[in-house]
N, C-alpha and C positions, 0 to 999 in steps of 0.2 A: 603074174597074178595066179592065183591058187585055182586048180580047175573047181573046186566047190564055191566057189563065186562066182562062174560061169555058170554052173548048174544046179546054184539055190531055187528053191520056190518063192519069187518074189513078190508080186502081189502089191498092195499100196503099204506104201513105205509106214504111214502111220498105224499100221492094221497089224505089219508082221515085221518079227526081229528083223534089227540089221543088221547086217557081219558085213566085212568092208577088208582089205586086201592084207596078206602079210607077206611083205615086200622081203624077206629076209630068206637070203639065196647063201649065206654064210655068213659065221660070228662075226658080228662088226665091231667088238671092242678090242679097244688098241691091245697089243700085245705086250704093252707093260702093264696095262692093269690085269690081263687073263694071267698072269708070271704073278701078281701079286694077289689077286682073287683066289689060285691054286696052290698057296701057301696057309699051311697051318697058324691058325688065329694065334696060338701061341707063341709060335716061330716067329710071325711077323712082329708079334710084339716087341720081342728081345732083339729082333733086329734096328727096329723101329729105335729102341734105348740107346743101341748101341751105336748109330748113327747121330743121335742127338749127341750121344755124350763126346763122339770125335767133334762133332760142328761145336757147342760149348767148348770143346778143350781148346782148340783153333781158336774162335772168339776170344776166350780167355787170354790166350799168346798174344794177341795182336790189342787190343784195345776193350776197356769196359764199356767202352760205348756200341759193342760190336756186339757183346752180353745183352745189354739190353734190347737189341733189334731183334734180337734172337729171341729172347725171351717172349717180346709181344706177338711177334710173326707168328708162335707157337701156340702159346691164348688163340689169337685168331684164329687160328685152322682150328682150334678146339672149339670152339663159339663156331664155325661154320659147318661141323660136324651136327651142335647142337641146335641150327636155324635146317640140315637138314634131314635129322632124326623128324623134327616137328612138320616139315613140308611132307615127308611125307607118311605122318601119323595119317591125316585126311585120306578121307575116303576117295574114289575115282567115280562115283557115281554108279548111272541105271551100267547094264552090258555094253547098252551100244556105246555108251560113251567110251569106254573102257579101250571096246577094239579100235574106233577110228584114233585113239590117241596113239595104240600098239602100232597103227598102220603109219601113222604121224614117223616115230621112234624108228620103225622098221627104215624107211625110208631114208629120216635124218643122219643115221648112225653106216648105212649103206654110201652116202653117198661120204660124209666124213671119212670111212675109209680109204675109199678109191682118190679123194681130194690130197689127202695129208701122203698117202704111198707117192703119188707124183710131185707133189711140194719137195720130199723127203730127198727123192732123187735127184731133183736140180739144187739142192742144199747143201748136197752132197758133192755133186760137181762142181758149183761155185766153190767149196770149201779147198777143193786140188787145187784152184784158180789161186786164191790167196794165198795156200802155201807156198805155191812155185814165186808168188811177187815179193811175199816177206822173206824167201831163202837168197834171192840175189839181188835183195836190195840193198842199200846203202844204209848205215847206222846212224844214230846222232848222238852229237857228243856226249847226251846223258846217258846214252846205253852204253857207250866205250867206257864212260867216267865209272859206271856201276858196274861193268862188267856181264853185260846181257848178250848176248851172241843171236845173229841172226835166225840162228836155228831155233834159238828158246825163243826169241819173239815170235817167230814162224808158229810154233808150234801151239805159243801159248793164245795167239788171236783166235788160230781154227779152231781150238777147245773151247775158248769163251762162244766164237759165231756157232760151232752148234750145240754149246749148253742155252744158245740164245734162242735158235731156234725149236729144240725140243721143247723147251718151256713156253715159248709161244704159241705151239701146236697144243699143250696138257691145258694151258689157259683158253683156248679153243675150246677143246672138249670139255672142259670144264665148264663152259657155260651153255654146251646144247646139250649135255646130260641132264643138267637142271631142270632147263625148258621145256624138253621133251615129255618130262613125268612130274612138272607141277601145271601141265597147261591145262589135264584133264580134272585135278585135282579144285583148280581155280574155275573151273567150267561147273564141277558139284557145288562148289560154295557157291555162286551165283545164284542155285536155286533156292537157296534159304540166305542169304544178307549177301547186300553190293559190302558192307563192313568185311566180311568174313572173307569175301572173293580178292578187296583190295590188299587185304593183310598178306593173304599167302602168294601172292604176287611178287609184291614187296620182299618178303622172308625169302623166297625161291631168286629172284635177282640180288638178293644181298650175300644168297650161301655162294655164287658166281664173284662179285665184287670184290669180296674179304678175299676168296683165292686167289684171284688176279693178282689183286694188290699184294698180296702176301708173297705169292711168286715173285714176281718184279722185286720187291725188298730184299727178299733173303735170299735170292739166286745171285742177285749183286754183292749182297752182305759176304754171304760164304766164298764168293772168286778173289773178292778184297783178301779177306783174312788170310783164303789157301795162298795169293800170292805173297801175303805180307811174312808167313811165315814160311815158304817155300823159297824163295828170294833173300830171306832174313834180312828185311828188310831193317834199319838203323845202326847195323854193325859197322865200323869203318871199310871204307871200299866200296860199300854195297848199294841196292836199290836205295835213292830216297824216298821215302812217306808219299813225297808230292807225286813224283813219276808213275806211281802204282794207277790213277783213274783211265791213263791212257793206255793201260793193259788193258782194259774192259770195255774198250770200243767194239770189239768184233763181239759181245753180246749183245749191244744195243742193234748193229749189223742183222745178226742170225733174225733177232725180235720182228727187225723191221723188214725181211723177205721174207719171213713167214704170212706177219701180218699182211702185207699187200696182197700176198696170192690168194689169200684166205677171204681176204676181202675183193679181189676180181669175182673169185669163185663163184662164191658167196652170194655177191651180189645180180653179177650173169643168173643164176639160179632162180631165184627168187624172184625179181623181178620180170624174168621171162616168164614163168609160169602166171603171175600178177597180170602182166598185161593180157597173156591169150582168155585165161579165165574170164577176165575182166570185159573184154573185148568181143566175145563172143557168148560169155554166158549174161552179163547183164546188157550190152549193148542189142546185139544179134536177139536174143531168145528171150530178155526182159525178166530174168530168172533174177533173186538176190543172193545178193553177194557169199558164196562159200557154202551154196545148194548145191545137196548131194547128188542132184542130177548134173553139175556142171564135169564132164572126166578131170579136169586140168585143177581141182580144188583141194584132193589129197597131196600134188606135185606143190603148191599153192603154201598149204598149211607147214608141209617139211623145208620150203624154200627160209619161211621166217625164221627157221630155227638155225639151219646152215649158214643162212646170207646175215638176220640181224644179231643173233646169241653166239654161235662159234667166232665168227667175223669180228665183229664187235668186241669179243674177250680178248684175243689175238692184237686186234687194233689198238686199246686201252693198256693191256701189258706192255706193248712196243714205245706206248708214247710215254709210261713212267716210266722205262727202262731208258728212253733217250734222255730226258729231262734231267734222271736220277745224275746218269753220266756226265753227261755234258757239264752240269754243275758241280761235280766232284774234279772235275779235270779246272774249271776256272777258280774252285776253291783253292785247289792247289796250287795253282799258279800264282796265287794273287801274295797265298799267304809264303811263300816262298819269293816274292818281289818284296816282301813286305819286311824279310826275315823273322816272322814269327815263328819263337822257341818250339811250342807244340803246335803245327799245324791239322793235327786229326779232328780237332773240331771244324773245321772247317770244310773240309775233305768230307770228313761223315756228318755233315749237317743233313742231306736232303733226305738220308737216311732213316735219321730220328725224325724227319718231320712227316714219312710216308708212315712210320710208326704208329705217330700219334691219329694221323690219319686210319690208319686201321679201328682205333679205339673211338674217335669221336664218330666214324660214320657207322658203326656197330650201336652207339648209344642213338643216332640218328633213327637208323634202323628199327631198334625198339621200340621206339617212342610213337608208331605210326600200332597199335592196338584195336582192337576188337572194340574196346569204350562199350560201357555200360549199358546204353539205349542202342540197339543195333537199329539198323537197315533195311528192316523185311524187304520182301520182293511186292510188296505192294506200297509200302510206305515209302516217305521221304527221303532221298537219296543224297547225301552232304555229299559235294562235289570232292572228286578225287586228288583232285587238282590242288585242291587248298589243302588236303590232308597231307600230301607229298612234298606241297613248299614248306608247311608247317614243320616238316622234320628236316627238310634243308636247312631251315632257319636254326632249327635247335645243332645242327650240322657246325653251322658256319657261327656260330657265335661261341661255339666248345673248339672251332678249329685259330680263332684270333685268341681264344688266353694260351693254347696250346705253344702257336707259334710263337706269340712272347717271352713261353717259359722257355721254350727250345734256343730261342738266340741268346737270351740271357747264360743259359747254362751254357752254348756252344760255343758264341761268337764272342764272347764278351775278353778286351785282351790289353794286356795295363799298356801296349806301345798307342790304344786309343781307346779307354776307356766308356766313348760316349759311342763308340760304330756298333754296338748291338742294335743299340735302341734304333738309329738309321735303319737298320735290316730287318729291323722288325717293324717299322713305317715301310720299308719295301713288298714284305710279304702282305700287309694291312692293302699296300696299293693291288697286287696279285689277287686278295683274297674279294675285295669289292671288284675287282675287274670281271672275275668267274660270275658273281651274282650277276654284273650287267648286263653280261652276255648273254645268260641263262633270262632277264628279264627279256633283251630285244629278241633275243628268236620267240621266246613263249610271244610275244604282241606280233610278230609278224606271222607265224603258224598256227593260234588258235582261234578257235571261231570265235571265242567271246569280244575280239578288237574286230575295228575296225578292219585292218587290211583283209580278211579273210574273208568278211561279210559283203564288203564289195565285191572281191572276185567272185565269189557267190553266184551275187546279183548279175554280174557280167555274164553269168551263165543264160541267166533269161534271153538275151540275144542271139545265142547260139553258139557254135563249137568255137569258133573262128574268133569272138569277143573276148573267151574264156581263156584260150591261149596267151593273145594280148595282153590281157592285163594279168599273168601269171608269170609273165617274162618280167615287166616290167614292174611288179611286187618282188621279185628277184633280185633285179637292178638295184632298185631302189635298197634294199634290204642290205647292200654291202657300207653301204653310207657308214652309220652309227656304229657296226663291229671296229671298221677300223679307223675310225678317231676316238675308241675306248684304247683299242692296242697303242694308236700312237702316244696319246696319255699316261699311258700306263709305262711303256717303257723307257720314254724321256722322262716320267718323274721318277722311276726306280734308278735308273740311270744315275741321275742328278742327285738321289738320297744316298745310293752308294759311295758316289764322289765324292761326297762331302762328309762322308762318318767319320775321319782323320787319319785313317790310312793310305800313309807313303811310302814310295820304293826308295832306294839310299842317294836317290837324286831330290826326293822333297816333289817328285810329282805328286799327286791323288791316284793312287789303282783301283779304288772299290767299284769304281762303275760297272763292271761286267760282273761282279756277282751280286752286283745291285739287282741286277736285270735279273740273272739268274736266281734269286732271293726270291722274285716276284712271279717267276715262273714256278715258282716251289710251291708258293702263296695259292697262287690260283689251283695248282692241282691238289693241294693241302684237302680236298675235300673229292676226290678223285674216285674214292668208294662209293659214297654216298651215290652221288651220279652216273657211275657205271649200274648203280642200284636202278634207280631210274630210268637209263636207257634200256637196262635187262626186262624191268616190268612191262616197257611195252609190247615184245614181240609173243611174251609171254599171255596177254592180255586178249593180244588179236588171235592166236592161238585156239585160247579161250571161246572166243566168238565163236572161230570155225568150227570148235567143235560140238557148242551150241547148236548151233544154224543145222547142219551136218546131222544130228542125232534127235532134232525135230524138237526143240523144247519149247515150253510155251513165251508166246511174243515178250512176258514182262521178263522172262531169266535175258533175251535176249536184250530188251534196251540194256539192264544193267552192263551186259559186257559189251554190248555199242557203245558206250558212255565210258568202261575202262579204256577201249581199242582207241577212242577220239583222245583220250588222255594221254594213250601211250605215243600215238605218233606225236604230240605234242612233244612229252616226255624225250623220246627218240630226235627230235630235231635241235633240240636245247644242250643236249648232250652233244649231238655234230657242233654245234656254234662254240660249245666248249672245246672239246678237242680241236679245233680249228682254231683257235684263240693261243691255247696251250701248244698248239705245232707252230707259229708264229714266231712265241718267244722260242721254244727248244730249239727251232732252227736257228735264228739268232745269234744263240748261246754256240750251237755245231760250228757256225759259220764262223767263229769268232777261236775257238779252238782250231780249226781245219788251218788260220792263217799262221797262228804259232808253233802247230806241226810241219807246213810246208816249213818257215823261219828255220825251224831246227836243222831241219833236212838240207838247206839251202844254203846253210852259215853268212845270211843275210838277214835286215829285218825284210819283215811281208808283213805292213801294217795297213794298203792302202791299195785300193784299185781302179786303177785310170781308166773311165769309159771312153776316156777321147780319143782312146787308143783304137785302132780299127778293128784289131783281132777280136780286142777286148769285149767292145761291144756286138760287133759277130756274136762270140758268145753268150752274151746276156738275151740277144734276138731267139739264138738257138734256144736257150733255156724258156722262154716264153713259147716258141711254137711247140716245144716238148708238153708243157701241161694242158694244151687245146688238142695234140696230137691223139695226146693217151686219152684223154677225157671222149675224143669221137672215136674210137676204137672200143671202149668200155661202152659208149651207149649204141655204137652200132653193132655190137656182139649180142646187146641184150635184142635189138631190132630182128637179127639174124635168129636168134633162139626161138621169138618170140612169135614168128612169122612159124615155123615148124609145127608148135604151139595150137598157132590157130585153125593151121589147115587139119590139125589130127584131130582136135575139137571138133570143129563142122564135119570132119568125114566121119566120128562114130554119132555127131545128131542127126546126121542124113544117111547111115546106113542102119542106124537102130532106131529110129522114128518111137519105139517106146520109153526110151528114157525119158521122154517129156511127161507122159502120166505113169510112171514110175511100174511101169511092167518090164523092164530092161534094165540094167544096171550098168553104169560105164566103165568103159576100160581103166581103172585109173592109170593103173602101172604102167601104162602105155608112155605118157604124158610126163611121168616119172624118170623113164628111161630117156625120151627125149632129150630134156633138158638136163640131165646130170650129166649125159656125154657130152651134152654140146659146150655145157660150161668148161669142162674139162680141159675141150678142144681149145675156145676161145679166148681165157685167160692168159693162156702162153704168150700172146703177140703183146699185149699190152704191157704185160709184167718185163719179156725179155727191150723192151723198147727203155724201161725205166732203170734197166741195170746198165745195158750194155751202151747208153747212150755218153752218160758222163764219161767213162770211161775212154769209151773213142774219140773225143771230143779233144780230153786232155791227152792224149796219147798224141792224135794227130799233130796240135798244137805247138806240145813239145816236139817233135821234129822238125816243125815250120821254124819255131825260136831257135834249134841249133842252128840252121842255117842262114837265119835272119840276127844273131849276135843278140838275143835276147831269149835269154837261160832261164827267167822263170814264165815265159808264156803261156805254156800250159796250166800253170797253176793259175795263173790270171786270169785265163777262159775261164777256166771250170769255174771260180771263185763269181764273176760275173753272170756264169750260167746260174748256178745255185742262187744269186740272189735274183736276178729276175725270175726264177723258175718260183721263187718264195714266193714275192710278190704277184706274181700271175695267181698263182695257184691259191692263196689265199683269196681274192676275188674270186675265183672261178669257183671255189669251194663251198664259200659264203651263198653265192648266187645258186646254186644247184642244189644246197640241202633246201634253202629254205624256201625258192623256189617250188620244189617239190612235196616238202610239207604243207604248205602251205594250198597248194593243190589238192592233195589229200585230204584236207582239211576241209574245204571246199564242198568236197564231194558227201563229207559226213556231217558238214552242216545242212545241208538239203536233203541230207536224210534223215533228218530228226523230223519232218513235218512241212519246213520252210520251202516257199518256191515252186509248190506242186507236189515235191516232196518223191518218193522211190518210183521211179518207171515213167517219172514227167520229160519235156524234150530238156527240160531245166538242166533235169540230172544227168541223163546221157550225155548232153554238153560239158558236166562236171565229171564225168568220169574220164569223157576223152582226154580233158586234162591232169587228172591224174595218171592216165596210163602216159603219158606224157613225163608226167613228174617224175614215176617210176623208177626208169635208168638217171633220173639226176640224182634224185636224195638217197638212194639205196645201193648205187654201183658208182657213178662213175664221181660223185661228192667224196663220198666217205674214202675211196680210194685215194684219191687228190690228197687229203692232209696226212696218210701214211705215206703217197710216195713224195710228200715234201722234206718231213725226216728223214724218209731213205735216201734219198740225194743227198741230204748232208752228212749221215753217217758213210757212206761209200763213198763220198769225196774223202772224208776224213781216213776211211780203213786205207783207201787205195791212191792217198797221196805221191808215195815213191814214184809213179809210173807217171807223176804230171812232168818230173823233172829231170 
């Protein structure tokens, strides 16, 4: 911290200016954007042409339907350009606002440094890991039949794993750039319209979403093309069309070890600073929440931006990038069982349908406006909540003509003329599943139901009541998500089966890209909702630096009322990505068995639990997701506990902080918790790599010596799907669990129960600091490392056998 913050003239905070820390010890932006920031506007331009015009000529080579992804991805990034020239036309408010959001930034962007350099490093070394496995592996017959060579496969997985990972880091940054510099922006509109505050929330998570998405599309789009025309793909001899999606497994790979670490990090971070603040500033000293006398409230404000905006971009990028893939590999498969003439429809279906997703959740987007009659800060305040499903709904009803028109054009094929329309009732299944899901977490984490007002009132009994029925609003709460999933993908399943595609035996094949159809369906609105989880961290942000810069109580309900929104928001979004890692895993798992087949020149259709290894494995994969899950919430424990003593030791060595003649250390509290996450992440993350891996490794040894050659792949295949099913549960139960806690805590703060500083509320916060490490660390991690199991079973197959 600056010594002129030490040695300001303070005085009462509401009397005299406030200056607040600038955490910034060296340039924190990445060093691809400082290389392209220190390029002539000119230069870049013509570079910028000259890069399109190769990625179009490629396109062009390989397929027009490669043209048009390209085309929209491009629009988009131009519209996200123009969402945020507008975010940040607005003003930043009085000074102080101005510095605590600089101190916010300083903070967020310091510690994204130091996060993404040691990501970067063990991305790095996992990437020598793979090459050594894909150079003395074994082939399969369609790489001999095409003429691919170990080397090229070698080389081309560790180029996709770290163009996977690179882009998963830019999508990262991508969305705490944002946050950082519209939090303050949304903190000035609040004092003249909650309309004006919610708009640019909205806009500032959608210029994040559109890039997401737009990365995820056309980082896949361009690997396809380069290898379709690197490969030459369709000449005689050569690659077929279909074999090309399982070249782009090590990007889904790279996507999905970024995003976990990103999201340990992340989460450890934030949530540690949440609890000590929490804990000591309102429990302890009865201060409100994100009071500038609390040290641990600057650490607090930079954690949401790290843990729910970077984290979150990272985590959303890896789950279309899995999804994307997955379902390009069973398209292919299917329509290659099927001997359909042009298979690329099929292959780039999920393609065009993140396309249209780009465009419909942009119109979504729009459609959430200023309107006529605004919002004073004194006047009636139209809940935000109905503004935001209002623009889902115009979302989701632009994304069912969309995907109609997408099957029709894609899937539509004279050997069955009626299987679009099948796949288009599969994606309709997908796209109602997303709403359901999105309905049951909102009724189980908002205070306007039931379940949340109970827990509430549970509160009135004390800490110990609170807990109780917070566990058990948890439990309960897995119920309904997964008899929508099981619905949902026995009836996709069963709609694929039956669209009149057979293999040259007169089976039915469709059922697996039934499934995967429905997995497309559901994410089909993927923007829209990454929009909405970005507006909450963005929201709470808001608050803090309201509360923080002294404003008057009515600026502050309004962004009380966004904050209670966002976590809402924030939770709805976990129940979806946790829905959407259900089926992608699925879909992995289902690929992972026809990769071992290949390998194995056997079928691998089927896995015997009754087997004893077998099941061994399935055991293992269940204690792996309770393993990691108490690892991530005891790391936040370990952080959090640091935290508090450093809090109590500057309010009982500076006794002035309390009537505002002292000012607290923040950066103290900063430094803390950035190493300790740093530290802490590692055991969890290396637990989620290294575990599959040994597991089938061991196994396969056991099998040679036991006369049973594919046993390793049988474990692992066991582990991954009990580790699914665990973790699903567990995932369910700990977001909403936790939001729902949350929620809790800001229903009793609106007035209810005694209302701020009652024994009601302390009761509700214990439960939320509680909640804390579920819905923010060790939740949100769970459904990234459910995909990562299935993608690194799938990369690191060779090694089972």
């Amino acid at each position: 911290m600056d010594d002129d913050i030490e040695s300001a003239s303070l005085g009462v905070y509401q009397d005299r200016q406030r200056t607040f820390p600038d955490m910034r010890s060296k340039v924190n932006t990445p060093l691809i954007f400082r290389i392209l920031m220190g390029i002539n506007i000119r230069v870049l331009l013509v570079l910028l042409l000259f890069a399109f015009g190769i990625i179009f000529y490629i396109g062009a080579s390989t397929s027009p339907i490669i043209v048009f992804v390209f085309s929209i991805c491009i629009v988009s990034f131009c519209f996200s350009v123009y969402l945020t020239k507008w975010v940040l036309s607005k003003d930043e408010g009085p000074q102080e606002m101005a510095q605590i959001s600089e101190a916010i930034r300083d903070g967020a962007e310091g510690f994204f440094r130091t996060q993404y350099s040691t990501i970067s490093k063990m991305a790095m070394l996992l990437a020598v890991v793979i090459l050594c496995i894909y150079l003395f592996r074994s082939t399969t017959p369609q790489q001999e039949s095409s003429r691919i060579g170990r080397s090229t496969t070698a080389y081309i997985t560790v180029a996709a794993f770290l163009l996977g990972a690179l882009c998963s880091g830019i999508a990262g940054y991508v969305g705490m750039w944002v946050s950082v510099r519209a939090n303050v922006r949304v903190s000035s509109a609040a004092r003249r319209s909650a309309r004006e505050a919610l708009q640019i929330a909205v806009r500032a998570g959608g210029f994040s979403a559109i890039v997401v998405v737009g990365m995820a599309v056309i980082g896949i789009a361009i690997l396809y093309a380069a290898f379709h025309v690197w490969l030459d793909v369709g000449l005689p001899g050569s690659t077929k069309v279909t074999d090309l999606p399982l070249l782009l497994v090590g990007y889904g790979f790279g996507a999905s070890f970024v995003a976990l670490f990103a999201q340990l990090g992340g989460g450890i971070y934030t949530k540690a600073a949440d609890v000590g603040a929490d804990l000591v500033g309102k429990v302890e000293q009865g201060i409100p929440e994100d009071d500038p006398r609390n040290p641990a409230v600057i650490a607090d404000l930079v954690g949401d931006n790290v843990g729910d905006c970077a984290a979150r971009g990272a985590d959303l990028f890896e789950s279309i990038a899995a999804e994307i893939i997955s379902a390009m590999i069973l398209g292919g498969t299917m329509a290659e069982r099927c001997k359909i003439e042009d298979p690329s429809g099929f292959i780039l279906f999920p393609l065009v349908v993140h396309s249209f997703d780009l465009v419909i959740s942009s119109i979504g987007i729009l459609s959430i406006r200023r309107g006529t009659r605004e919002s004073g800060v004194k006047g009636p305040i139209e809940d935000p909540m109905t503004i935001l499903q209002r623009g889902y709904s115009v979302t989701i009803i632009l994304a069912v003509l969309t995907f109609g028109l997408s099957t029709r054009w894609l899937l539509h094929t004279e050997q069955a003329p009626s299987a679009w329309f099948n796949f288009a009732l599969c994606g309709l299944v997908g796209i109602i599943t997303a709403y359901v899901f999105v309905w049951i977490t909102k009724y189980y984490t908002d205070y306007k139901h039931e379940p949340v007002r109970s827990l509430a009132l549970s509160s009135s009994t004390g800490h110990g009541t609170n807990i109780i029925a917070g566990v058990s609003l948890g439990l309960e709460s897995t119920a309904l998500p997964v008899l929508v999933i099981s619905v949902s993908i026995i009836s996709a399943f069963w709609l694929g089966r039956t669209s009149g595609l057979v293999d040259e035996t007169g089976n039915p094949t469709g059922g697996l890209f039934g499934t995967a159809v429905a997995t497309m369906g559901m994410l089909s609105t993927a923007a829209y909702v990454l929009t909405m989880d970005m507006f909450g961290p963005i929201a709470d942000n808001a608050g803090g630096i309201v509360e923080m810069s002294q404003q008057p109580e009515s600026v502050r309900e309004i962004t009380d009322l966004l904050d209670a929104v966002g976590n809402t928001t924030k939770a709805t979004t976990k129940g979806f990505a946790i829905g959407s890692a259900a089926l992608a895993s699925f879909l992995l798992f289902s690929a992972y068995m026809d990769e071992v087949a290949s390998f194995a020149h056997e079928p691998f259709k089927q896995v015997d639990i009754a087997i004893p290894e077998v099941f061994v494995g399935g055991l293992l994969g269940s204690m792996l997701i309770f393993l990691f899950s108490a690892w991530a919430c005891s790391a936040v424990g370990r952080t959090a506990q640091e935290v508090v003593k450093e809090v109590r030791r500057q309010f009982i060595e500076r006794p002035g902080i309390m009537d505002y003649t002292e000012k607290p250390e923040y950066g103290r509290c900063v430094a803390i918790v950035a190493s300790a996450s740093l530290r802490e992440m590692i055991k969890p993350g290396a637990l989620a790599i290294i575990s599959p891996m040994a597991v089938g490794f061991l196994f396969r040894i056991l099998g040679h010596y036991t006369a049973q050659p594919l046993l390793g792949a049988k474990v692992v295949a066991a582990m991954l799907m009990f580790a699914t099913v665990s973790g699903i549960l567990m995932a369910l139960f700990l977001n909403t669990a936790g939001g729902a806690w949350d929620n809790a805590k800001k229903y009793i703060e609106t007035g209810v129960l005694g209302g701020k500083g009652s024994d009601c509320h302390k009761a509700a916060v214990t439960g939320d600091t509680v909640g804390d490490p579920f819905k923010d660390t060790a939740g949100p991690s769970l459904h990234v490392l459910i995909k990562m199991l299935a993608t690194i079973t799938l990369v690191m197959a060779p090694i089972f056998l």
